[in-house]
C-alpha positions in Angstrom: -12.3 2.4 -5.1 -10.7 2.2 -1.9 -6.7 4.0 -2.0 -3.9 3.1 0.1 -0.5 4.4 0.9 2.1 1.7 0.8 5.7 2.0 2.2 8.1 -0.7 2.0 11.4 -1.2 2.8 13.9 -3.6 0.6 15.5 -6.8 3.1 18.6 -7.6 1.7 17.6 -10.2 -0.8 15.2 -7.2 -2.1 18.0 -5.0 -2.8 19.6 -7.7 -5.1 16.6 -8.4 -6.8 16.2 -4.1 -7.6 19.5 -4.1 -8.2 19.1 -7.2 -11.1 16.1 -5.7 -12.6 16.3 -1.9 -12.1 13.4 0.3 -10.7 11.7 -0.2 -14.0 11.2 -3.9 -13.7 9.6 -3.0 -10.0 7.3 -1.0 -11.2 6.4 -2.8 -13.9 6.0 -5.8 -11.8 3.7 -3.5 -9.2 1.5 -2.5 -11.9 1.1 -6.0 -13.0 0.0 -7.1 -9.1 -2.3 -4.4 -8.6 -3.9 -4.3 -12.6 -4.4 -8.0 -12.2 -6.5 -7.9 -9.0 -8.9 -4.9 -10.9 -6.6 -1.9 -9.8 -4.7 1.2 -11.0 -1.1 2.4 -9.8 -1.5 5.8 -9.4 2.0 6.6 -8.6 5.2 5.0 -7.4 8.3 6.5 -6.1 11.9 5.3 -4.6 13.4 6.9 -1.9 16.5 6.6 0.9 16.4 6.3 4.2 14.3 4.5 6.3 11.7 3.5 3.6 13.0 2.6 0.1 9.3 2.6 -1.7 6.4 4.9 -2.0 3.3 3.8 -3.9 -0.1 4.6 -4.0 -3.0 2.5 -5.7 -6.4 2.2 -5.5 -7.9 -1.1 -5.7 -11.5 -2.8 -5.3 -11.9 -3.5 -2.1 -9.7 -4.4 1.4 -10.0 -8.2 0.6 -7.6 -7.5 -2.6 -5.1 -4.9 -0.2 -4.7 -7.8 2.5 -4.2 -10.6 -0.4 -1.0 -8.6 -1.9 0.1 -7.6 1.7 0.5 -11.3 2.1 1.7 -12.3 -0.8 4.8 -9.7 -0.5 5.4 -10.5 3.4 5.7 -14.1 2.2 8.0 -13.2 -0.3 10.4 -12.3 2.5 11.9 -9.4 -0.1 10.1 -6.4 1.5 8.9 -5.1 4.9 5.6 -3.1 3.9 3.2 -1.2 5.6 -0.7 -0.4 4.0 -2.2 3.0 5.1 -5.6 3.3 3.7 -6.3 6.9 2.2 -9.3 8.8 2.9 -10.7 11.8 0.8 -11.9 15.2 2.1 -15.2 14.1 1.2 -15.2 10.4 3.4 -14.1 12.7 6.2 -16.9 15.0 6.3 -19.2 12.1 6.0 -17.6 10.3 8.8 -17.8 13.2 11.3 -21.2 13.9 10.5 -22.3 10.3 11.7 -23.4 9.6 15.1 -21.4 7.4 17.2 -22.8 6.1 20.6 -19.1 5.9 22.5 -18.9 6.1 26.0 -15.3 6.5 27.4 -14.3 4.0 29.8 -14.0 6.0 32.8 -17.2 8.1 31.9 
């Protein structure tokens, strides 16, 4: 299954909503997002600073990623950004394929 970084960061009305409902109610409400679309949370963790939200999940496919992205931007609670993860593994594969690229100035 494909795995993905997500980092978020809390607007305002997020903060009152973590704040109501603790971390443990945000996690519990990430696991029921990503378990309901066929996923597992493999970790989550809150932070300070710039990003307030560290998880990482794994899911079925990017079709089920871009449908949560949405449906948290819309929420208007969080500022996210998706990172897909690639193993050691995918890596080796990829650099191992051919790729006919030809630079624009060559």
């Amino acid at each position: 299954m494909p795995k993905y970084l997500i980092q978020a960061t809390y607007t305002s009305e997020g903060v009152k909503g973590l704040l109501k409902e603790g971390a443990s109610g945000r996690r519990a409400a990430v696991d029921q997002v990503v378990t309901g679309l066929g996923g597992t949370v493999e970790s989550v963790y809150f932070a300070f600073g710039e990003t307030d939200i560290v998880i990482i999940i794994d899911l079925p496919d990017p079709v089920s990623m871009a449908a949560i992205s949405l449906a948290v931007k819309a929420s208007g609670a969080l500022h996210t950004q998706a990172t897909p993860l690639l193993t050691t593994e995918e890596i080796d594969e990829a650099a191992h394929r051919q790729v006919p690229f030809r630079a624009p100035s060559a």
